[in-house]
N, C-alpha and C positions, 0 to 999 in steps of 0.2 A: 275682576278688578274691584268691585262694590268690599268684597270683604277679605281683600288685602293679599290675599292671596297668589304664589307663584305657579302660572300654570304650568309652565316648563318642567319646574323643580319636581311639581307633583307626578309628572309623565314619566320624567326619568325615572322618579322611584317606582311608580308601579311596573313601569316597561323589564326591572331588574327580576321580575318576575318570568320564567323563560318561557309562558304560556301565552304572555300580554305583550301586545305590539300596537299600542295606542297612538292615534296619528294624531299631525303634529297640527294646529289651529294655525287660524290665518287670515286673508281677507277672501278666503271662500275656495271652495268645492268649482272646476270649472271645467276646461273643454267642452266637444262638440256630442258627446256622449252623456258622461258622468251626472252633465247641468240640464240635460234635458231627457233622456228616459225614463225617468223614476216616476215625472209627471204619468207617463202612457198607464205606467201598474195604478197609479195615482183614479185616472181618471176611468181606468177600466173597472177596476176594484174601490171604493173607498171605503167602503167598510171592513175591508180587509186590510187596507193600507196605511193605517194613524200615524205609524213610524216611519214610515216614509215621506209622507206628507210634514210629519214636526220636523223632521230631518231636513227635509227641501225649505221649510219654512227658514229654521234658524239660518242654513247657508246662506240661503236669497238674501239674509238682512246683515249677515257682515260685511260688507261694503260699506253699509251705509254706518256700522258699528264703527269700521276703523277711519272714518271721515270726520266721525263724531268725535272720536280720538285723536285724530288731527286738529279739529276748532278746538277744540280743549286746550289739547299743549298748547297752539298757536297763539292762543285768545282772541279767537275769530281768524279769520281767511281771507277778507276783502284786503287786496294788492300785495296779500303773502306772495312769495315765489319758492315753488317749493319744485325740488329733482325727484322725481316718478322714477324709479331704479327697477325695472323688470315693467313687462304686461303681458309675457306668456302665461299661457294658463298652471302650468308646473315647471318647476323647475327644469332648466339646461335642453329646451327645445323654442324652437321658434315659432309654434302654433299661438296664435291669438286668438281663436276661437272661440265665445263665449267666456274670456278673461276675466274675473271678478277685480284685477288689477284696471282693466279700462275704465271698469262704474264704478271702483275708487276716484281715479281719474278726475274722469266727468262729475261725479258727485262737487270734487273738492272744486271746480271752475263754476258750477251753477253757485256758489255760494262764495265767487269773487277771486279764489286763490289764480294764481297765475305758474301753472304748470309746465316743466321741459321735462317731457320720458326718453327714455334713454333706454331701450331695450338691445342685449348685447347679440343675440344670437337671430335679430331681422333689425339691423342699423337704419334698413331705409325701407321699412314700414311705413305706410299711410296708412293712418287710421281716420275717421272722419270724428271731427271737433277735438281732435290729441297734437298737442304742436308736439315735434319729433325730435330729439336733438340732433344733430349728423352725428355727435361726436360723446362720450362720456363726460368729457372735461366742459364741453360745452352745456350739454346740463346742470352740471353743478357750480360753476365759476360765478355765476350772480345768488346762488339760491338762498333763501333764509333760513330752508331745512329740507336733508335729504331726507327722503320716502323710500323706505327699502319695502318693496310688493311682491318680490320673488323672489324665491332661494337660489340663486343661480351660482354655482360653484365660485364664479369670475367675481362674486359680489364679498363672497368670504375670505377672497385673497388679499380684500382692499387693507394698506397699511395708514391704518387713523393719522397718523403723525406725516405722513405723503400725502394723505389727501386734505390735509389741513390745509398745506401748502397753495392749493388749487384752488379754495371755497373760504369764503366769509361765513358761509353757516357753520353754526358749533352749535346747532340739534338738527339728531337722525332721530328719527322714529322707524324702528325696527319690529317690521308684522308678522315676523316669521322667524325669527331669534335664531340669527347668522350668525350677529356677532359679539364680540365679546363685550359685555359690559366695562371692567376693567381698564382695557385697552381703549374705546374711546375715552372714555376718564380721565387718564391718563394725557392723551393726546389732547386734553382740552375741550370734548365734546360735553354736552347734555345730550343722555339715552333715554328713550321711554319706547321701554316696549309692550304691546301687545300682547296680554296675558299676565301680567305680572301689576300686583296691585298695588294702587300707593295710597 
């Protein structure tokens, strides 16, 4: 972001490379494995382990990155109302296991926002301090902007110009570049995506 830069753009061009399979950024590295074994080599080894440790490091603090992303666009978060869209830990499963989408979440409520998540693939989810929507449209019909937190196939079908229809917000913040720039544009949206520098 600091120096203007599109991460996306740069991934696709390297990825055209047929050796490089560069994964995609986000609000974090999660489940109930991935988010926590690294520490074990971590803590058994560390002088063996610097990369794994920077590695765990960076993860652990994107949350707190795309939050910070959020009071930005927002300009601040006290009595925002903002649609949480995903809190599985990877796309198109219903595991919430160590979700970097939750301590987005919670991140964005300790600092006043006023959250409805709307996870498509566990609808009636309890999470402790995550108000739940029953419904997709229930989420987003008050919001002041949606939060896309997962790539969830069902999230890339959305048609901007339908779901204008639904919502008074006209800015998505997109942390996992689903969707099309243009198209919300288009439909009347402000985009600000995660990785792509302004």
């Amino acid at each position: 972001d600091k120096f203007g830069v599109d991460v996306w753009e740069a991934i696709s061009i390297a990825n055209l490379h047929p050796r490089v399979k560069i994964l995609s950024p986000g609000p974090g590295v999660g489940g109930h494995c991935i988010s926590v074994d690294p520490w074990f080599f971590v803590e058994a080894a560390p002088e063996l382990t610097p990369l794994i440790y920077n590695s765990r490091q960076v993860n652990d603090g994107q949350p707190h990155f795309v939050a910070d992303l959020v009071h930005r666009t927002l300009g601040g978060l006290q009595g925002k109302r903002i649609a949480a869209l995903g809190l599985a830990y990877k796309p198109d499963v219903d595991d919430l296991r160590e979700s970097p989408a939750n301590e987005v979440v919670h991140l964005l409520q300790k600092q006043g926002a006023q959250v409805k998540a709307w996870e498509p693939f566990k609808p009636d989810a309890t999470i402790p301090g995550i108000t739940m929507s029953p419904t997709f449209e229930d989420a987003i019909q008050d919001a002041d902007a949606i939060l896309l937190l997962v790539k969830h196939s069902e999230f890339a079908k959305l048609i901007p110009a339908e779901l204008a229809k639904h919502t008074n917000a006209r800015l998505v913040i997109d942390t996992v570049n689903s969707w099309d720039t243009a198209q919300w544009e288009t439909a009347g949206f402000k985009i600000v995506k995660l990785g792509v520098g302004r």
